[in-house]
N, C-alpha and C positions, 0 to 999 in steps of 0.2 A: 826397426820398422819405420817407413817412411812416416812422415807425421800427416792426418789426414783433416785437408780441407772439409770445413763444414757442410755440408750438402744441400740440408732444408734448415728454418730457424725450427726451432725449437717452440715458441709459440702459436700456441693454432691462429689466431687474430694474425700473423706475420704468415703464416703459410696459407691463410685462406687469400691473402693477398698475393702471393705470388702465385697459385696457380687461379689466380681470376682473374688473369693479363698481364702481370710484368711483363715478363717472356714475349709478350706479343710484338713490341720491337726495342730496340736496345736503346734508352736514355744515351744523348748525348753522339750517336753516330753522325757523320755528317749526312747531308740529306745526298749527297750523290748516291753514299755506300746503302741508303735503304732500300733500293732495290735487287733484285736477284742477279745471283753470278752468272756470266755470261757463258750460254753450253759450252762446255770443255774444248769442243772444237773449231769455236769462235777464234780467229785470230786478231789481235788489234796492232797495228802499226807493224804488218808484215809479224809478227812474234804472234806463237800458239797458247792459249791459256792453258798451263796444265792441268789435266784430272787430279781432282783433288775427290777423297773421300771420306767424310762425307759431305756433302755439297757443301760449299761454306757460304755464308750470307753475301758477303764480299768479297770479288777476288781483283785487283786493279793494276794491268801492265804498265811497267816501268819502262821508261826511255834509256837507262843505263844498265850497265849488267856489272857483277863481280865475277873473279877469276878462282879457283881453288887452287891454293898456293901449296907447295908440296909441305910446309908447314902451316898449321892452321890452329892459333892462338882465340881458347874458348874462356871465357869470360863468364861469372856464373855472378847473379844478383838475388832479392829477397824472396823471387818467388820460382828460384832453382831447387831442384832438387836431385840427387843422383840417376834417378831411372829418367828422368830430363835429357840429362846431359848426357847418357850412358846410348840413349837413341841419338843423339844430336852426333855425338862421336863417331858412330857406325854409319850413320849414313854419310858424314864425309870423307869416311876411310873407301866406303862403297863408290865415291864421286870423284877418288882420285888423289884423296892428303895420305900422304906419306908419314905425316908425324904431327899429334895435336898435342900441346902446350895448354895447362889449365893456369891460367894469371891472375891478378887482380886488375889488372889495367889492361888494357890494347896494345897490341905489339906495332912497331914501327912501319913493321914490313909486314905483308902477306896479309891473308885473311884471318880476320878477326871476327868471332862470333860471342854475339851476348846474349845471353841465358839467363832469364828473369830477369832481364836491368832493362825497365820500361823508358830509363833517361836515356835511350840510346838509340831511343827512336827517334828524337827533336833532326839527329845528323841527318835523316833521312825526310824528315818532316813528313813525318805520320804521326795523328795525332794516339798515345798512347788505350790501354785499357782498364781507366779508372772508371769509366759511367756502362762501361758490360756488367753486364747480371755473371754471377758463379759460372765459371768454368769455358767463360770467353777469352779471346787472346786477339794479339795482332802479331802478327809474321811481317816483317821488311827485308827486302834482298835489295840493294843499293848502295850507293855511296859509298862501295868498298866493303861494305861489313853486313852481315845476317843478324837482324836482332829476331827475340824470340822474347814476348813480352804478353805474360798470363795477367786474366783479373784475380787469380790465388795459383797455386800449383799446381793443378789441375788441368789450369786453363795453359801456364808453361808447356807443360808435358804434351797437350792436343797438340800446341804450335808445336813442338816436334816431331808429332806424327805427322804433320804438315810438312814438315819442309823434307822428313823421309823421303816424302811423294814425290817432293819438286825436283829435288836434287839427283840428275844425272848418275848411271852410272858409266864409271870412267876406268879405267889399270891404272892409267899416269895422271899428275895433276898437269893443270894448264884448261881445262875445264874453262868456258863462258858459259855463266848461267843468267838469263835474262833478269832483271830488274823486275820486282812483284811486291805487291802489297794487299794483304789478306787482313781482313778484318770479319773477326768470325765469335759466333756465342749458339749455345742449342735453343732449341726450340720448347724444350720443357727441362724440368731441374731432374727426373732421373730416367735413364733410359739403358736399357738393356734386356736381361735375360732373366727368365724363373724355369727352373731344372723341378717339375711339377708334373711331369706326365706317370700313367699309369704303364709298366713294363719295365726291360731289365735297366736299370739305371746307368749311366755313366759310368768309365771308367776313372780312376782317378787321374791315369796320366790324359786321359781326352777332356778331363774337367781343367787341370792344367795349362792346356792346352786353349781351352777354350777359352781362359780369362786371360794369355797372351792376343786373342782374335779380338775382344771384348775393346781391350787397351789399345790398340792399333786402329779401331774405328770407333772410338771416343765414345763406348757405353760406358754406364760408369754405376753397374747393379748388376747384381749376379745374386740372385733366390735359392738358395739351397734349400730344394725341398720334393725331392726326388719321393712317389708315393711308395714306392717300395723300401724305404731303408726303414727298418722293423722300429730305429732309436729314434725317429720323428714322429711314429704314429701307435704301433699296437706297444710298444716298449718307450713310450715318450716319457715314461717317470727312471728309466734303468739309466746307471752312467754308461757312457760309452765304454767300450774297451781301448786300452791305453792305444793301441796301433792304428784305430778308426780315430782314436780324439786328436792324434800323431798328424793323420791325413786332414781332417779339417783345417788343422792349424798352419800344415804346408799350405793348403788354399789360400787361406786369410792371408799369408805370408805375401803368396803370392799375387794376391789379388790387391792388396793394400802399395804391391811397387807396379802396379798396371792401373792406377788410379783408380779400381775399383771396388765398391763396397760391398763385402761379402755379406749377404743377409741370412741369419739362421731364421729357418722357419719352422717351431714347432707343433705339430697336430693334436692335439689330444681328446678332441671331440669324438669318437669313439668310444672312451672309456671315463671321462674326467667327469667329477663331480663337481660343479660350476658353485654352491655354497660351501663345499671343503676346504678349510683353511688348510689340512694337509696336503691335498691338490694343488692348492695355491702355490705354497713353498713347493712342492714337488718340483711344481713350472717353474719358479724363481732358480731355485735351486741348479736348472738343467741351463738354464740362460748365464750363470755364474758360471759355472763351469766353461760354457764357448766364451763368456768376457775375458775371461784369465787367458784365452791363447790368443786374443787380439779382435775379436767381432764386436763390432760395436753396436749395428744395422739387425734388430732382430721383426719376427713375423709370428702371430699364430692365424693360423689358416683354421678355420672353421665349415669349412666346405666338406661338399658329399657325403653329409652327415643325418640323421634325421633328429630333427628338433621335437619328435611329438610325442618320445619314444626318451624318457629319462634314463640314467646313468643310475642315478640314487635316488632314495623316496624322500629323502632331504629338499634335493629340488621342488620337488614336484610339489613339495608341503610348504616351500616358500614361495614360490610363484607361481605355483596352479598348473595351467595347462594350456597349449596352444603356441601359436607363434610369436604374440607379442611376450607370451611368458619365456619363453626362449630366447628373443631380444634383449630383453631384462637379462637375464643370466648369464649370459654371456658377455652382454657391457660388464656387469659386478666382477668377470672373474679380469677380464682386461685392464677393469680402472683400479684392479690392485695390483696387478704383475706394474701399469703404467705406475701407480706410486711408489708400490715397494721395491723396481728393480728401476725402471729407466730412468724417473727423477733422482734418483741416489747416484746416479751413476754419471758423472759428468763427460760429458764427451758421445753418449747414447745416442741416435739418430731415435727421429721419431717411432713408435710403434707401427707396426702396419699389422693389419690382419684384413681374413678372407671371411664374409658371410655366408651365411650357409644359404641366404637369396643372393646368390652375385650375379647372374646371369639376365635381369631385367631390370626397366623402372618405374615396376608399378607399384602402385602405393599396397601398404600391408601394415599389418599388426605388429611384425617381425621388425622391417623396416624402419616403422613412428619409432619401436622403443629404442633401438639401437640411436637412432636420429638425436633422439632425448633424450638419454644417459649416456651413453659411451661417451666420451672426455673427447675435445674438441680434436687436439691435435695427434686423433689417432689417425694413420693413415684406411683407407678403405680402400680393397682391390674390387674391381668390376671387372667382368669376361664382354660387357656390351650387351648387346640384348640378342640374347642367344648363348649356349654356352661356347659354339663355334660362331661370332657375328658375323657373317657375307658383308655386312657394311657395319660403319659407326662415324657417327655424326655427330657434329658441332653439338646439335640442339638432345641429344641423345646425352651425350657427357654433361650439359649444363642440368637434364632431367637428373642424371643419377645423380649429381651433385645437389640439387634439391632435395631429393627422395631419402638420400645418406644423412644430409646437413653433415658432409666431411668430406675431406680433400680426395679424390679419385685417382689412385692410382690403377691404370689397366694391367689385367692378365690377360693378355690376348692370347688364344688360342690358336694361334699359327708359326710356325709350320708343321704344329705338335701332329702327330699321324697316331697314337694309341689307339684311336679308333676306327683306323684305318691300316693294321698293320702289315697291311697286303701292299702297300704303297710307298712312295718316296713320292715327297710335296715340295717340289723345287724350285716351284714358279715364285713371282716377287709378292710381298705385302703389297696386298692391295684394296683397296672397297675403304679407306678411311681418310675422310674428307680435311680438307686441307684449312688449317685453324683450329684442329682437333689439339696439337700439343699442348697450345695456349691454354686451355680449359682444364689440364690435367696438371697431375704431382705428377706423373713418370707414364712411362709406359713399359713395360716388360713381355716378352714373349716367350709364349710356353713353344721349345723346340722339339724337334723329332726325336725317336729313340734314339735314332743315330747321328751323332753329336758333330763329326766332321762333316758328314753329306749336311745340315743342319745351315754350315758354312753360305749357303751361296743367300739363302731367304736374310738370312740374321743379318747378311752386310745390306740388302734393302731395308729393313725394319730399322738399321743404324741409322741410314741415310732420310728415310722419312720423319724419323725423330726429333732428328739434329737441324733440318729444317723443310720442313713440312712444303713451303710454298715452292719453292725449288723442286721436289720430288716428282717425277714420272716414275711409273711402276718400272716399264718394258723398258726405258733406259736406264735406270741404276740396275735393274738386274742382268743386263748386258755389260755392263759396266764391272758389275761381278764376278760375272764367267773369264772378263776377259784377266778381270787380276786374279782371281782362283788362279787360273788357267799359267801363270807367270807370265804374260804378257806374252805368250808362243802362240802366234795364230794358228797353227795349226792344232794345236792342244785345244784352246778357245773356241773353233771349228765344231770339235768332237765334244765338248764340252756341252756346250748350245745345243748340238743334237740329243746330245743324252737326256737334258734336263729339259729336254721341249719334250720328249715322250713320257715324262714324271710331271708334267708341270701343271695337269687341274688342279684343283682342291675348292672348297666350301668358297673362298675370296678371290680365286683364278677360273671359271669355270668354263672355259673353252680347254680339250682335251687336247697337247699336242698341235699348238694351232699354228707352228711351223710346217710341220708335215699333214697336218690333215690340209692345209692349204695348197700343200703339193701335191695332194692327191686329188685336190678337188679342180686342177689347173690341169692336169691328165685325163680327167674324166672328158673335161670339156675341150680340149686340144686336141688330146693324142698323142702329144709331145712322150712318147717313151724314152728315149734317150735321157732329158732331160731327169725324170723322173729314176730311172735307172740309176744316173750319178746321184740323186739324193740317198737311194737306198742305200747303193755301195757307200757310200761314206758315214750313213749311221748304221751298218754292219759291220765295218772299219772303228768307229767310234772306240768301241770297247778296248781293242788293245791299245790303240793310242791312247788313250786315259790310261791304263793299267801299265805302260811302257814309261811317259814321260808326265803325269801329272805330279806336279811337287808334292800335298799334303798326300802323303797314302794312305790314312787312317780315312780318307775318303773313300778310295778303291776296299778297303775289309768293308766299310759299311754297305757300299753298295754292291758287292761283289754280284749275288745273285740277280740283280735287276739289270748289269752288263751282260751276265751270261743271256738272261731273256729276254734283253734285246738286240743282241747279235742274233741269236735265232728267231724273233721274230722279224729282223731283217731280210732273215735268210727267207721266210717264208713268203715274205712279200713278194724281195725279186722273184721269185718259184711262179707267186699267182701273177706278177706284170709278164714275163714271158709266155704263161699258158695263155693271158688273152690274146697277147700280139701271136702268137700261133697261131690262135682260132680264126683271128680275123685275118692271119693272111692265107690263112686255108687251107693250112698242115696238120690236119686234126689230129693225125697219129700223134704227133709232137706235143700236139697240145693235152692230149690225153691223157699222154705218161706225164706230164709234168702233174697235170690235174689229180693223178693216183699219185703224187707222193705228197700233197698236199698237208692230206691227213696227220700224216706222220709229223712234218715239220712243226704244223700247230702243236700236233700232242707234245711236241720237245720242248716248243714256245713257252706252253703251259707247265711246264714240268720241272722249274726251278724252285725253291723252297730256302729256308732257313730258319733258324731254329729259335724259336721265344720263350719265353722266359720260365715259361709251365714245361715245357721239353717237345712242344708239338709244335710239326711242320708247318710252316706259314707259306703257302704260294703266295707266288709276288707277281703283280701285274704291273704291265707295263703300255702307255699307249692305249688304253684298254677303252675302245670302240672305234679307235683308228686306225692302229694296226690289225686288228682281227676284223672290222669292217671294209678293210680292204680286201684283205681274203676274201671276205664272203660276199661282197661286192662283185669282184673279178672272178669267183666260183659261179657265180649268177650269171655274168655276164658273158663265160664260157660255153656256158648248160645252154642258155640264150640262143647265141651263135650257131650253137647246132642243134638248138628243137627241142630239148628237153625244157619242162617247162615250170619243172620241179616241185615241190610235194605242196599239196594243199594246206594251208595255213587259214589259222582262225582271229578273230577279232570281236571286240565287244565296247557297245559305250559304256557298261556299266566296269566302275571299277574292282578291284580282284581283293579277295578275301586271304590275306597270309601268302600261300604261295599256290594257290587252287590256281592257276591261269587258264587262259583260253585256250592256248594248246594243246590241256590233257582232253578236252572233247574230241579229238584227233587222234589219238595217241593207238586205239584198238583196245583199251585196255577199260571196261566198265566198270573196275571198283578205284579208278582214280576221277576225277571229274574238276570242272571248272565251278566255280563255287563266286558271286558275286559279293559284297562286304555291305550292299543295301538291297532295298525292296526297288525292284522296276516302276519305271515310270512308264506312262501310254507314250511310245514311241522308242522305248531301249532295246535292243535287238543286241545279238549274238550272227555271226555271219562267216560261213566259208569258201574260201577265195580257191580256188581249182586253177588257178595260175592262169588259167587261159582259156576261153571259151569252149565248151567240150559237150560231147551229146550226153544228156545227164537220164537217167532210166528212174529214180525213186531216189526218194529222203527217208530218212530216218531219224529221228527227237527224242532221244531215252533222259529224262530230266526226273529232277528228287533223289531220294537216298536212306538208305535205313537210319532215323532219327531228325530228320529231315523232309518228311514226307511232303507238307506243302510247302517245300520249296521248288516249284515250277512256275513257268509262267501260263497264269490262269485263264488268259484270254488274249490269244495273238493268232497272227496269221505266216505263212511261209510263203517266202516270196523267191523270184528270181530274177537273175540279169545279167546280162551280156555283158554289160558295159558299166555298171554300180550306179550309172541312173535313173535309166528308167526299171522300172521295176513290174515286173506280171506278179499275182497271185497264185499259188497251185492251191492251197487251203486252209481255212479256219478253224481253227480249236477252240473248245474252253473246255475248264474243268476236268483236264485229261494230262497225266504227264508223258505220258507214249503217245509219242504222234507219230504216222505217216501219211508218206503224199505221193499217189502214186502220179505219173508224169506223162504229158500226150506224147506220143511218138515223133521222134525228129525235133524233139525241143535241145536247146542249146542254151547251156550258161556257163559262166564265166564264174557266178558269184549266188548262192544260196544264202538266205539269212531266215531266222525265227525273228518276228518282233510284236512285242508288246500292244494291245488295242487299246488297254486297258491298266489304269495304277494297281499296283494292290500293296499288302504291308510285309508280305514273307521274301525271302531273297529267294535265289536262283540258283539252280544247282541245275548243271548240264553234262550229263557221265560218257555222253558220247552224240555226235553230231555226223552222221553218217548221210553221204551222196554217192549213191552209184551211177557208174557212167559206162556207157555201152563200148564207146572207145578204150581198149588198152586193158579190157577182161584180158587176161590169161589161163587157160588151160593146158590141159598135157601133162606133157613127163621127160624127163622121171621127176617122183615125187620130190618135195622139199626136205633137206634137212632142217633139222631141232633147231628151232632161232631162224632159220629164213623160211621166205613165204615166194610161193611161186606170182603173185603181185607185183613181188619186187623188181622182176623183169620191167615192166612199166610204169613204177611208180612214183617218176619226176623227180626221184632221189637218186644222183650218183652215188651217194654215200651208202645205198644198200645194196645188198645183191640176191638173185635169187640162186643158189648154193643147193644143187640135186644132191639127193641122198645115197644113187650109186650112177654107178654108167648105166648110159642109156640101152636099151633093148632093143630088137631087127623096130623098126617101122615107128618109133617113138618121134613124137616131135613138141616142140613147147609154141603154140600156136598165143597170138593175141588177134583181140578182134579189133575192126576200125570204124563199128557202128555203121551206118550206112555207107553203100560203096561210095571212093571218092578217089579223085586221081591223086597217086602216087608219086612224086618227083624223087625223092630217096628214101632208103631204107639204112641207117648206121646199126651198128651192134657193137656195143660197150664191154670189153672184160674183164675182167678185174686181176690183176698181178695175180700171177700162180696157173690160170685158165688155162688150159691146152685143149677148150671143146670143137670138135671137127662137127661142121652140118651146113647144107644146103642150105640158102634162103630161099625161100617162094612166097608165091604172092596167090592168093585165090581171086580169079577172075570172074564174071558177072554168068559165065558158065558152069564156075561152079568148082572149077579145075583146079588145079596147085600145078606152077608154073614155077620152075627154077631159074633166079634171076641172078646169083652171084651165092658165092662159100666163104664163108670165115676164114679170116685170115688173118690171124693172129692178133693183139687184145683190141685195134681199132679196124672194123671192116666196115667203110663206105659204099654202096653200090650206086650212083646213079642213074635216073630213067628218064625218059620223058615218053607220056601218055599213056602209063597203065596204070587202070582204073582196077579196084581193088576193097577186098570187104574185109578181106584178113592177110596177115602176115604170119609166118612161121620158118622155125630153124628144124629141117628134118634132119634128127642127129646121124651122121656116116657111123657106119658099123666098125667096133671098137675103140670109139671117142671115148676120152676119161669123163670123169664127171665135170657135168657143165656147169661154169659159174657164168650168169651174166649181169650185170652192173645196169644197163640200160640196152632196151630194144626201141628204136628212135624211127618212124613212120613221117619223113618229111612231106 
């Protein structure tokens, strides 16, 4: 096993000093190198800085270059070591050497590379890595030779993830690689990953996997402490079974040649009795067992637990009750695992453990005692303030570091999705202000269930880690997709796309803000075309991920979130075409696209997979961009041709669980809108009729059996054309039925109830009823079970009114249009499957019914010009089947 660099000291007084600014800039740099590396795509003296990941502090172009010699003679010094050299080796065989020579000395001829021999820097006159903090280095490409010169082995091993990066790939040697000189160290002493989420846990070969990803972008911590494996938390006293204790041990194996520290994290807050000296050793006991296979780096988490709420009456008899008495208990049972296991055990990295307050830093009972007993150089995890932080700050991390009195190391909770398991979180770290490492022991992130998609955030969290001031969110996460991606623009392309429509979360909160800005660049243009190639190619996405992305434990993870968004790709293009139809005036066209609408979303919608309980999880994607565009361009459709669609409700007051303002719309009086306070004089409830329409009476059915005074007790019912000015129809009090009958020829757009008066009971509103003299329906034949003869006119494409049989000699399904008014067109909408035959006509101011044009199949347009008109109607022709119609449209 590789021998492992020390990490943090061992002394709490040595570690309160280093995370209380060492790190903040490197002793001994010269003062050119302390400023930041110049963007990747900065060129100096004609030569391009290469991307280097993760940022490095210093990167400075050399005037000479070496050649890769088909033999290349490697040189190994004190702070080589094999998984060093083993990288070092691959990437020159990758750049074009045909044969590498391990020596003690430099060969005469060819390229010669040295590996931890920091005196071999003076040939190049760079000044070496004796005054970097742990796990610094400096990289030289010059004067013939590569050196590769760590502040311990650690820092070796980064420089050769370093020069992986630089180094061309080539088939033959003869290779020029530009002259470079890196000088580089992290931003805090530990930095990586905690495997913490609630859901199905990692695989082992994806945990594998993961701490090769870890090693390659210089984290150097990995938390094993996945909430589901039973021997961490409900079974933390049980030994492992031999083939589980097999696999940790492969880990630590492996984790210990990718320079990183396997951390075992035990739970036992749950069940543990915090004075039980048998408990005690229980814990001891289980941490022996992971020492003997190589972990040095251990954790008890104390989290998601309740402190109020003892294990044994032992406890409770020795420290009472409360939080500060659970502070107490929990330092006792840590400052003996800290004496009897970690101080015996030489070579032990500090303690860390999780409080069961980690998520703020307000002062507490809980907090003081931990503060004041737990033993200095115990490590302390913090989530930030919040258990998901949207931000964390300088002065936030110097608060929790007061509030603990202990070194902070973060569990940040991103890009962890368990609480979102509808989702993929694939946007960059972001919201954590720059000077944050300095103040911290580490930082660690809790990642998604799905460990490879996990990939593209983790390589940001790397990069802001390792140096904070250097970090932009949107370009390391570009930066990301494009090495994900292997460097294949084309793959990177679809890559981008994918992970813009996964990319909210709690710390990214713009939805998709590549495509929502494409969309919002069409709204205002028009540009289709444009907009068109955006879709096709994130409906294209999918298989190109699924065809040529390198890591595919990516594509199993995300499998179901490709499929739904190739189809909602698919539904997009569907709705951008139905508008460009409507607006160029091919309504037939536009129509049927508009009838398969439905269907697309319901496919959109219709992906799943499967967690960890055995139930189906829908996975969203895009989710108010992509479906807001549908229902945008649905709108914008309906629009275009008159429909003016269904009345919609609103309220200032906010909503109680899931009672919304909608159900007051709905037809249905035992659901209702239900407010979560008492109204205030001016809070009003209000329904929007899409468009100014002649309105006949209101209707106010408010309260509820157990509920009875909740109405509002004193308000008035108003109206408006236009949501400004506002008329009165009538005052109430003391009454939860209200109606208002309406003067003749009155018109509105917009009805609301509103408050005159405070009161203390809330608001219950079971239905919100406006009738309007325009777009009655009567007639025949009757409705069937589930439709409503309404539905012919009720601003809804989405419903249809669906007769109960064929029509009879002289039947016809008539709407009214309120007072007569002139006519410009009549459409008639029908829904896939329709075959109804009938006359349109129009009743004139004589009184007559007047045949103006016949159905024609599922979109009939008639235009007029000057007929004036009180009603409209479809006189069914004898032997029509039953009539569905979708929309009857009165331009």
């Amino acid at each position: 096993m590789t021998p492992r660099p020390t990490r943090l000291p061992a002394l709490g007084a040595a570690l309160s000093l280093l995370v209380g600014g060492l790190l903040a800039a490197a002793p001994g740099a010269q003062a050119a190198d302390n400023g930041r590396t110049d963007p990747p795509t900065h060129a100096t003296a004609g030569r391009r800085t290469p991307v280097i990941t993760p940022t490095p502090q210093s990167v400075k172009n050399r005037t000479d270059r070496i050649t890769i010699s088909p033999t290349v003679t490697v040189v190994t010094g004190d702070t080589a070591d094999e998984s060093s050299v083993e990288v070092v080796e691959t990437a020159l065989r990758r750049a074009g050497a045909k044969r590498i020579v391990r020596s003690d000395s430099p060969a005469r001829s060819g390229l010669t590379v040295h590996v931890g021999v920091s005196a071999a820097l003076a040939g190049q006159g760079i000044e070496g890595p004796g005054e970097l903090p742990a796990d610094g280095y400096v990289l030289g490409i010059g004067a013939g030779r590569i050196v590769l010169a760590g502040k311990d082995t650690t820092g070796t091993y980064y420089a050769a993830q370093t020069l992986r990066q630089v180094l061309p790939r080539a088939s033959h040697p003869g290779t020029a690689v530009d002259g470079l000189a890196v000088r580089d160290w992290p931003g805090t002493a530990l930095r990586g990953v905690i495997e913490g989420f609630y859901g199905t846990p990692w695989s082992h070969a994806a945990r594998l996997d993961q701490l090769d990803y870890y090693g390659e972008h210089k984290m150097n911590i990995y938390v094993y402490s996945p909430k589901d494996d039973a021997y961490l938390r409900e079974k933390w006293r049980d030994a492992y079974p031999a083939d589980q204790l097999a696999q940790i041990k492969e880990l630590t194996d492996r984790a210990a040649r990718r320079h990183v520290e396997f951390t075992y994290a035990l739970s036992p807050g749950l069940s543990v009795c915090y004075s039980s000296d048998a408990d005690a050793k229980a814990l001891v006991d289980k941490f022996q067992t992971i020492w003997d296979i190589g972990v040095r780096t251990f954790a008890v988490p104390l989290d998601d637990i309740s402190y109020t709420d003892w294990n044994c009456d032992e406890d409770k008899a020795k420290w009472g009750t409360g939080g500060g008495a659970a502070g107490a208990a929990q330092a006792y049972l840590l400052n003996k695992v800290n004496k009897e296991f970690i101080a015996t055990h030489p070579g032990a990295q500090p303690l860390q453990m999780v409080p069961t307050e980690y998520y703020n830093v307000s002062a507490s009972a809980y907090k003081k005692a931990l503060a004041e007993q737990l033993d200095p150089d115990v490590l302390v995890e913090w989530t930030g303030v919040g258990v998901i932080a949207p931000t964390m700050t300088v002065a936030q991390a110097e608060a929790a570091r007061t509030v603990f009195n202990h070194p902070i190391l973060t569990w940040d909770n991103y890009p962890v999705n368990d609480y979102v398991t509808n989702r993929l979180l694939l946007g960059p770290f972001n919201g954590r202000e720059k000077g944050l490492p300095g103040e911290l022991a580490g930082i660690t992130a809790n990642p998604m269930i799905q460990p490879y998609a996990s990939k593209l955030s983790l390589y940001t969290v790397a990069d802001y880690s390792w140096n904070d001031g250097a970090y932009d969110p949107r370009a390391s996460w570009l930066r990301a997709i494009d090495e994900y991606a292997g460097g294949d623009s084309r793959t990177a392309k679809a890559l981008r796309a994918f992970a813009d429509v996964n990319y909210s979360s709690a710390l990214n909160k713009e939805e998709a803000p590549d495509l929502a800005a494409e969309f919002a660049r069409y709204w205002k243009s028009g540009d289709a075309a444009r907009l068109t190639s955006v879709l096709r190619d994130l409906g294209d996405a999918p298989d190109r991920l699924r065809s040529s992305l390198p890591d595919r434990g990516f594509i199993d993870d995300s499998g179901p979130w490709l499929d739904a968004t190739e189809s909602w790709a698919a539904a997009s293009r569907t709705a951008l075409r139905m508008v460009e139809a409507a607006r160029a005036g091919h309504g037939a066209q536009a129509w049927e696209l508009r009838r398969q609408l439905p269907a697309l979303v319901a496919e959109a919608k219709s992906f799943t997979y499967t967690g960890l309980d055995g139930r189906k999880v829908p996975v969203l994607v895009g989710s108010g961009v992509l479906d807001g565009f549908v229902d945008r361009a649905t709108a914008e459709h309906d629009r275009i041709i008159g429909v003016s669609g269904k009345p919609t409700a609103s309220t200032s007051l906010a909503t109680y669980q899931t009672n919304t303002a909608a159900r007051m719309l709905d037809g249905d009086d035992s659901t209702y809108f239900w407010s979560d306070g008492a109204p205030a004089a001016g809070d009003q409830v209000t329904v929007d009729l899409g468009r100014a329409r002649e309105i006949d009476g209101v209707t106010l059915a408010m309260a509820k059996p157990g509920s009875t005074g909740d109405y509002l007790h004193d308000g008035v019912v108003e109206y408006s054309a236009d949501g400004q000015a506002w008329q009165q129809l009538t005052a109430f009090s003391g009454k939860p039925d209200v109606t208002a009958s309406v003067p003749a020829g009155t018109e509105a757009r917009y009805v609301r109830a509103r408050a005159t008066a405070s009161q203390s009971t809330w608001l219950v509103v079971r239905e919100f009823r406006v009738s309007t003299k325009d777009g009655a329906v009567a007639g025949g034949p009757p409705a069937a079970t589930g439709s409503a003869l309404s539905s012919a006119s009720d601003g809804d494409l989405g419903t249809a009114y669906r007769a109960a049989r064929a029509p009879e000699a002289g039947e016809a399904l008539e709407m009214a249009l309120g007072s007569a008014r002139t006519v410009g067109s009549v459409t008639v909408l029908q829904p896939t499957g329709s075959q109804a035959r009938a006359e349109i006509q129009l009743r004139g101011a004589d009184g007559t019914w007047r045949t103006v044009g016949a159905l024609d199949g599922p979109y009939t347009k008639v235009d007029l010009t000057g007929r004036t008109a009180d009603a409209v109607r479809l006189a069914w022709r004898t032997g029509s089947a039953a009539p569905q119609i979708a929309e009857l449209v009165v331009g």
